[in-house]
N, C-alpha and C positions, 0 to 999 in steps of 0.2 A: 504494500500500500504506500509505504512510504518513496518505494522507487516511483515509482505510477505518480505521485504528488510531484515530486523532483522531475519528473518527465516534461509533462504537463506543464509543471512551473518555468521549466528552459523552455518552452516551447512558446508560450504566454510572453515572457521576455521576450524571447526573437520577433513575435509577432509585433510584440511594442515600438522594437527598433525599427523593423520597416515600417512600420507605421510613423513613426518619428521621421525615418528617412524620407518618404517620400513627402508628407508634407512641411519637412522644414524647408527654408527659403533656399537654401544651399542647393537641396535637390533641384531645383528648377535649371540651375546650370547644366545638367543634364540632357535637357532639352533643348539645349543650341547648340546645331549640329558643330563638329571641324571639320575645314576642311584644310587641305595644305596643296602644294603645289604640283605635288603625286596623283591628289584622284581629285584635283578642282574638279575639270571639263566635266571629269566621267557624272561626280553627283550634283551638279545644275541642272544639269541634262535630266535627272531624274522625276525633277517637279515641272509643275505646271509656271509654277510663280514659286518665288522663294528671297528672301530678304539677306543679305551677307555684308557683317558687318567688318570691316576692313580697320587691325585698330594694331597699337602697339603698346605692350603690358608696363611702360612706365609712364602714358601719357594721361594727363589728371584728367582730361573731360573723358576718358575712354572708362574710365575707373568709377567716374559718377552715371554714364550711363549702363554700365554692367547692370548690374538688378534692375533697374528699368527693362532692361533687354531680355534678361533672362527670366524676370513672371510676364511681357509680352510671349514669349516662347514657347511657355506650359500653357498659355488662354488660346491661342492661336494652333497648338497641336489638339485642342479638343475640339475644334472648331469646325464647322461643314459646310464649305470644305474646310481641309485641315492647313494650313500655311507653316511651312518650316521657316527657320530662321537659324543663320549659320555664323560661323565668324574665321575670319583669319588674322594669323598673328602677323603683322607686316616685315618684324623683327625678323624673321627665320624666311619664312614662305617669300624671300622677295622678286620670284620670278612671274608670280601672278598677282601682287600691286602694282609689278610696273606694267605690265600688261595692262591693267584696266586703270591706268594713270593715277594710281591714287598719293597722293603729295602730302595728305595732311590726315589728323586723326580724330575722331575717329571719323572714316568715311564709311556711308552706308549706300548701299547701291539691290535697285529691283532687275532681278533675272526672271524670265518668262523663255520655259522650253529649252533652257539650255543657253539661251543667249542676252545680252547685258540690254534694258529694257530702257531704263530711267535711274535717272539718281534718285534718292530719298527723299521727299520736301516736304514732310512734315515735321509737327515738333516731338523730340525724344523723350519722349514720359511714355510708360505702359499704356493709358488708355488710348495715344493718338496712333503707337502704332499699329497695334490691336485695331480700330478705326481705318488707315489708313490700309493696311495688308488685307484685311475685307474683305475692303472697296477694290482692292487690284484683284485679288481671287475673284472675285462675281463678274457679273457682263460689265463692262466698262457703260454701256447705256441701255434703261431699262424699256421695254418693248410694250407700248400700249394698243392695246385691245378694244378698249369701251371709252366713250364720254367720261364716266364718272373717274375710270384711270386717271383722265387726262386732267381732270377737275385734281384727284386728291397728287396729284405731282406738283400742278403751279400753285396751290394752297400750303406747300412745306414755307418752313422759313431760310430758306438759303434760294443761293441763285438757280434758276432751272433753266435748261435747253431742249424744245423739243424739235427733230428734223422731222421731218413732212415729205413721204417719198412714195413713187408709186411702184416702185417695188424694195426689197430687204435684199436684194442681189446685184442691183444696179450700178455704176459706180460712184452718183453719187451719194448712196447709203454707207459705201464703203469708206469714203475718203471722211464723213461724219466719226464712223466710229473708230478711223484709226486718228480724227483730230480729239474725240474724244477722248480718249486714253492717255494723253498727255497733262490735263488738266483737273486733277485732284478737288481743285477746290468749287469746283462746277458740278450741279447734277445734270446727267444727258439721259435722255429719253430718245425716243425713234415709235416711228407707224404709219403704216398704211391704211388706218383708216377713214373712209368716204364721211365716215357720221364725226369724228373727230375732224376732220379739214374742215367739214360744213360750221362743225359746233365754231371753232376760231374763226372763219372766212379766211382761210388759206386753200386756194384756189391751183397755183402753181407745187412744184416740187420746192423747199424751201427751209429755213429754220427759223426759229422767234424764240428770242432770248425774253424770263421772264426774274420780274426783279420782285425778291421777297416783299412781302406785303409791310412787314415791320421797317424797310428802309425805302420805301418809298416816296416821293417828296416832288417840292412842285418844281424843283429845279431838272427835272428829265424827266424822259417817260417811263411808266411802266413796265412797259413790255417794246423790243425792238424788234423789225424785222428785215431778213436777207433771204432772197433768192444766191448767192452766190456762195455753190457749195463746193468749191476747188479748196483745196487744202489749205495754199497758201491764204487768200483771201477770207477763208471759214476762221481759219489761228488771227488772221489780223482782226476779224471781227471781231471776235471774242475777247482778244485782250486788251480792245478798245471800251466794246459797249458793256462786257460782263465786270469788273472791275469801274465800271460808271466814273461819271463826274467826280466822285469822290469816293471810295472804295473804302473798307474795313481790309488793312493791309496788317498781314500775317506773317509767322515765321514759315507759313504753311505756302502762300502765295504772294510774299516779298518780291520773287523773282521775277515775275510776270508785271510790276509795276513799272513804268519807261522815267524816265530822267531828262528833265529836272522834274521835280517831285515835292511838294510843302508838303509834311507829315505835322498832323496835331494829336499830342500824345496827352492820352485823359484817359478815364477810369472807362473805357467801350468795352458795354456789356448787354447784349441784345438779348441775352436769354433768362436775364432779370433786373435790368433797367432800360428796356429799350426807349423810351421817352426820353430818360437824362443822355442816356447816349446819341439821340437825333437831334437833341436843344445846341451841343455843342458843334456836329456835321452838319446841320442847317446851315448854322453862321459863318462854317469855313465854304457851304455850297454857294453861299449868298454872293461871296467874294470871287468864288472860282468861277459863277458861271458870268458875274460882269467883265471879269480878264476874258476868259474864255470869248464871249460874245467880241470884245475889241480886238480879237486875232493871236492875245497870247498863245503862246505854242509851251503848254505847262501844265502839270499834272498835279490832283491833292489826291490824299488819304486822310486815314485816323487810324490812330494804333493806339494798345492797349498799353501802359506808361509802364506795367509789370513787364509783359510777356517782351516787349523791345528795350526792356531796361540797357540793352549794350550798345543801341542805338545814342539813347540818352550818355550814357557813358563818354562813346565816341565825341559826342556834340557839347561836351563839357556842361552838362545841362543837371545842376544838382539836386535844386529845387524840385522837388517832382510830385510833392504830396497833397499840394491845397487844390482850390474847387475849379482851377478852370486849366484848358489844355496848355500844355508847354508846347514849343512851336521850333522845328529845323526844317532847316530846306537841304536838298541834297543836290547837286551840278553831278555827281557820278558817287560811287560808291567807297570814291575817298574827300573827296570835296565836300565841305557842309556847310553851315552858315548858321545860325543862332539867333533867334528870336531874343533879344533881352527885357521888352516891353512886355506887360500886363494885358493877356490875352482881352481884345474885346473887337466887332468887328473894323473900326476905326483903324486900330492898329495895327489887326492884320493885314489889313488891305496896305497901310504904309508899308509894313517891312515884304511884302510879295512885290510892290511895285519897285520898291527900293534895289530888293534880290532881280526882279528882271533888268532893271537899269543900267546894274551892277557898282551899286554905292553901298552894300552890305559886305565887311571884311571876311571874310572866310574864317573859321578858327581854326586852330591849329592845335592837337592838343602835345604836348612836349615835357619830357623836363626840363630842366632848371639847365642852364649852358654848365658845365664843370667850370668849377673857380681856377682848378690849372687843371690840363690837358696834357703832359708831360711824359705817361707812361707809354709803353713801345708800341701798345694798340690805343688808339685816338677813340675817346667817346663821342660818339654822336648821337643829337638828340633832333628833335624838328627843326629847332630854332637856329641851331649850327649848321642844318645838313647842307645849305648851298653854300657857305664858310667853305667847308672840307672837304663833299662829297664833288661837291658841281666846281671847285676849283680847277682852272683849266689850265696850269703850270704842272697838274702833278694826277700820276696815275692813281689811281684808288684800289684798292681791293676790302670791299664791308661787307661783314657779315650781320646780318638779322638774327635773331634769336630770341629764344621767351626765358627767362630766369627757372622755367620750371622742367624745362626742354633737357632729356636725360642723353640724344646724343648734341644739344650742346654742349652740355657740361662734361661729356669726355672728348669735345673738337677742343675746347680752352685752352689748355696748358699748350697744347700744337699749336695753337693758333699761334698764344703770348710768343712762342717759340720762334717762328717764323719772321713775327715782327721783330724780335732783338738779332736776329741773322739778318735784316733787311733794314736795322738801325742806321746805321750811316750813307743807305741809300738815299742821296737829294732830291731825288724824282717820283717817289713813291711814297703813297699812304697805306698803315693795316689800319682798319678802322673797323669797331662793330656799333651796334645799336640795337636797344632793345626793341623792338618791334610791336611788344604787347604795350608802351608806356607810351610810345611817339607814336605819332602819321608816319607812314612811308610816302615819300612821293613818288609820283608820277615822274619815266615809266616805269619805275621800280614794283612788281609784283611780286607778293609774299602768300604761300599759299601754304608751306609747311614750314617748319624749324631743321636745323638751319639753311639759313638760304644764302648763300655765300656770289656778290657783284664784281667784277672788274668795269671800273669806268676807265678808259684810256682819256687821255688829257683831252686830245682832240676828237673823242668821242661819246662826250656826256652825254648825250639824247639817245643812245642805243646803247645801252651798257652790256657788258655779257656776264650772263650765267653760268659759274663755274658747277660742271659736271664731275668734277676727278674724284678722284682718291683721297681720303681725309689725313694723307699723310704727309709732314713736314715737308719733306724730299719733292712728294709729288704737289703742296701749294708751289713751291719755290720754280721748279721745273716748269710750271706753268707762266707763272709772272717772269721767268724770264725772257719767256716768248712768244710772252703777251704784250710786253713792257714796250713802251711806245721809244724810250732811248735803251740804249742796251747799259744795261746793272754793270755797277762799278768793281761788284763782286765774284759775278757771274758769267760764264759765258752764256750763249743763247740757248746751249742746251740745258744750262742749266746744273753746270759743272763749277764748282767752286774756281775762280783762278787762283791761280798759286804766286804767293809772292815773293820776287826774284831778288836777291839781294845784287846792288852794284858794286863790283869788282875795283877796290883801291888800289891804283896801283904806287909804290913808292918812286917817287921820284928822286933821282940824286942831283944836289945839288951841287 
C-alpha cells in the first residue's frame, strides 16, 4: 500500500510539473519556431504565412520584445488557422540576414509560401501581432454576398474599401486584391453583386472608399469614388483618399503618410473619447483644408502623444501632458520643426504658414559641443558635425553607434586603436558619434549599429560606406586607399613605411 501511495505520489508530482511547464511563461518560448541558415528555405516553405523574427541576443529592444513574441506565439498556434512565428539569431545565422537585408534589430518580416511577402508594420505588443498575423492568414479582402453584408462592412468603425467587379477572375478583381494585401490598416471587401451595385448606385466596375462614421467631418466626404482599378493608380488612391485630409497616423500606418506632414500629438482615442478626439482634428482640419484649398502641396495627421512618444523625443518636444495637442512638422524623416506656441487655431495656422514659407528653424537635437576634443577619436555631436565631419581640408572616417550596441562596444578599443596609429596623420579624421543622442544628417543613413563613413575631403555629398572587416589592419588598409592624399605612414596598400635612417658620413678635415 504504501508503495502504491509513493507511486501514485511520483506520478501526481510529475503530472504537476508538466503542468507547471506548460503553463509557465517560459514554456511559450517553445512555440517560436528556429530557424538557422541550414533549413531557412526548407521551413518557410512549409507554411502558408509565417512571421520570422530576425534579432541579435545582446540587442535591448530585441530582449523587450521577447515575451511579447513568445505568448503572441502560443495564441497564434491555437489559432484557425494556426500562424507560426519563428526567429533567427543574426549573431551566428549570418548568411540568411544578409540575404533578406536585415541591418538592424530586431527586424521582423511576413513570409507567404515560402517567399518574403512584406515587412512587419504593426506595433510589437502580443495583442497587435496576434491582430495583425490574423489578418494576413485570412483573405486579404472579405467577399460580399447580400445588401445587408455590405450594410454591416461600411457601419464598422475603421476605414473600409469595397471593389465592385463583374467578375472574381477578371483582372481587374485581381490587381484589387493583390493592392489589397499590402495595406494592413484598411479593411477590403470585393463582389459581384447586381443588388449591392444597385443598393450604392455603382453602375460601372469600380471601388469606393468609405470613411468610418466616428471620423467623419464637414471638411471631406464621406465616402470616395474611383473607377481606376490598375495597380499603380488603385495604391495612389488609396494613400491619398484612405489616410484623408487628416488621418489618425500610427506606428501601424506611419509609412504610408507623404512628406511634409504637420502631426498634432494629443491624447486620440476613438474607441472611448471619440468627440474629444474630433474637437482637437477638426481644428487642425479647419487649417489644413484652407492651405489645402490655396494650393498648399502639405499633408496633416494626429497621433496619439503615448504611442509616438519617440517622435516627441526626436522633436525635443517635453511638454507633453496638458489639455491641448503638441505640434511638429516633419520636411522628411530626419528634418522636423517644432511648434513652440500654445496650441489654438490662430497659431496653428501661423506656424504651418511660417513652416511653408520656410521662416521656422529646424531643430536639431545634439549634445553639448565637448569643452576639449583632444583624444585620438574626435567627438561629434549635431552641433559640431559640419565643424569636423563636412570639413573639406580633411578626410573623415565616423563611426555611428548606440552606447548600448554590444558589437560597438567590442569595435572601441580597435577603433581608439586605429586613431592613435593614424595620430600624426594631417589629413585625416577618426571620428565617432553617438547616433541615438544626435541627428545624423543628410546623406548620412543609419539603419543599424555600427555604421562606420569615409567622407573624402572633396567628396562630402557622397560619403562611403565602409563594408570591411572590423579589424585594425583591415580599417587602416582601407583608409589608405581611400585617403584622398597618400598617409604619411602608409603606403597605398596599406603597408607601414619603414623609417630609413640617413647615413653620416665623417668628413676629414
Amino acid at each position: 500500500m504504501e508503495l502504491l501511495q509513493e507511486t501514485l505520489s511520483g506520478r501526481f508530482s510529475s503530472l504537476l510539473l508538466l503542468v507547471a511547464a506548460v503553463c509557465s511563461p517560459a514554456a511559450a518560448a517553445d512555440d517560436v519556431l528556429v530557424f538557422t541558415d541550414s533549413n531557412f528555405q526548407l521551413e518557410i516553405s512549409r507554411y502558408p504565412v509565417i512571421l520570422v523574427k530576425f534579432y541579435a541576443p545582446w540587442c535591448g529592444h530585441c530582449k523587450q520584445l521577447a515575451p511579447e513574441y513568445e505568448k503572441a506565439a502560443s495564441i497564434l498556434k491555437r489559432a484557425d488557422p494556426s500562424v507560426p512565428l519563428a526567429k533567427v539569431d543574426c549573431t551566428v545565422e549570418t548568411d540568411t540576414c544578409s540575404r533578406y537585408g536585415v541591418s538592424g534589430y530586431p527586424t521582423l518580416k511576413i513570409f507567404k509560401n515560402g517567399e518574403y511577402s512584406k515587412d512587419y508594420d504593426a506595433e510589437r505588443e502580443t495583442d497587435a501581432i496576434v491582430k495583425k498575423m490574423n489578418r494576413e492568414a485570412g483573405p486579404v479582402s472579405k467577399k460580399l454576398e447580400t445588401v445587408e453584408d455590405a450594410q454591416r462592412f461600411i457601419n464598422k468603425d475603421s476605414i473600409g474599401v469595397i471593389g465592385f467587379f463583374e467578375s472574381e477572375n477578371n483582372n481587374e478583381a485581381k490587381a484589387f486584391l493583390k493592392v489589397a494585401d499590402h495595406y494592413s490598416f484598411i479593411r477590403f471587401a470585393h463582389t459581384t453583386s447586381e443588388d449591392i451595385k444597385e443598393e450604392v448606385n455603382m453602375t460601372k466596375q469600380g471601388v469606393i472608399l468609405y470613411r468610418p462614421k466616428i471620423m467623419q467631418n464637414p471638411f471631406e466626404e464621406s465616402e470616395v469614388r474611383t473607377t481606376e482599378t490598375g495597380t499603380v493608380k488603385l495604391k495612389n488612391f488609396l494613400e491619398t483618399e484612405g489616410l484623408g485630409l487628416c488621418g489618425e497616423r500610427t506606428q501601424a500606418n506611419a509609412e504610408y503618410f507623404k512628406y511634409p506632414i504637420i502631426v498634432a500629438y494629443y491624447n486620440v482615442d476613438y474607441a472611448r473619447n471619440a468627440k474629444g478626439s474630433n474637437y482637437w482634428r477638426n481644428r487642425v482640419m479647419k487649417v489644413g483644408k484652407k492651405l489645402k484649398d490655396e494650393g498648399a502641396r502639405i499633408y496633416f495627421a494626429i497621433s496619439h502623444v503615448d504611442e509616438m512618444s519617440r517622435e516627441l523625443d526626436e522633436c525635443g518636444i517635453e511638454d507633453r501632458g496638458g489639455d491641448k495637442p503638441v505640434v511638429c512638422a516633419w520636411q522628411g524623416k530626419f528634418q522636423k520643426f517644432r511648434m513652440d506656441d500654445s496650441f489654438s487655431v490662430e497659431s496653428f495656422e501661423h506656424f504651418v504658414r511660417g513652416f511653408l514659407a520656410g521662416k521656422i528653424e529646424p531643430y536639431v537635437k545634439s549634445e553639448p559641443v565637448p569643452v576639449s576634443n583632444d583624444e585620438p577619436v574626435k567627438v561629434v555631436v549635431a552641433k559640431n558635425f559640419d565643424d569636423i565631419v563636412n570639413d573639406e581640408t580633411k578626410d573623415v572616417l565616423i563611426e555611428f553607434y548606440a552606447p548600448w550596441c554590444g558589437h560597438c562596444k567590442s569595435l572601441a578599443p580597435k577603433y581608439e586603436e586605429v586613431a592613435r596609429k593614424l595620430q600624426k596623420e594631417q589629413d585625416i579624421i577618426i571620428a565617432k558619434m553617438d547616433a541615438t543622442a544626435n541627428d545624423v544628417s543628410s546623406p548620412y543613413e543609419v539603419s543599424g549599429f555600427p555604421t562606420i563613413y569615409f567622407a573624402a575631403k572633396d567628396r562630402k555629398s557622397s560619403p562611403k560606406i565602409y563594408d570591411g572587416e572590423r579589424e585594425v589592419d583591415d580599417i587602416i588598409k582601407f583608409l589608405a586607399r581611400e585617403a584622398t592624399d597618400p598617409l604619411s605612414g602608409y603606403d597605398r596598400d596599406g603597408n607601414k613605411k619603414s623609417k630609413k635612417k640617413k647615413k653620416v658620413e665623417n668628413i676629414e678635415l
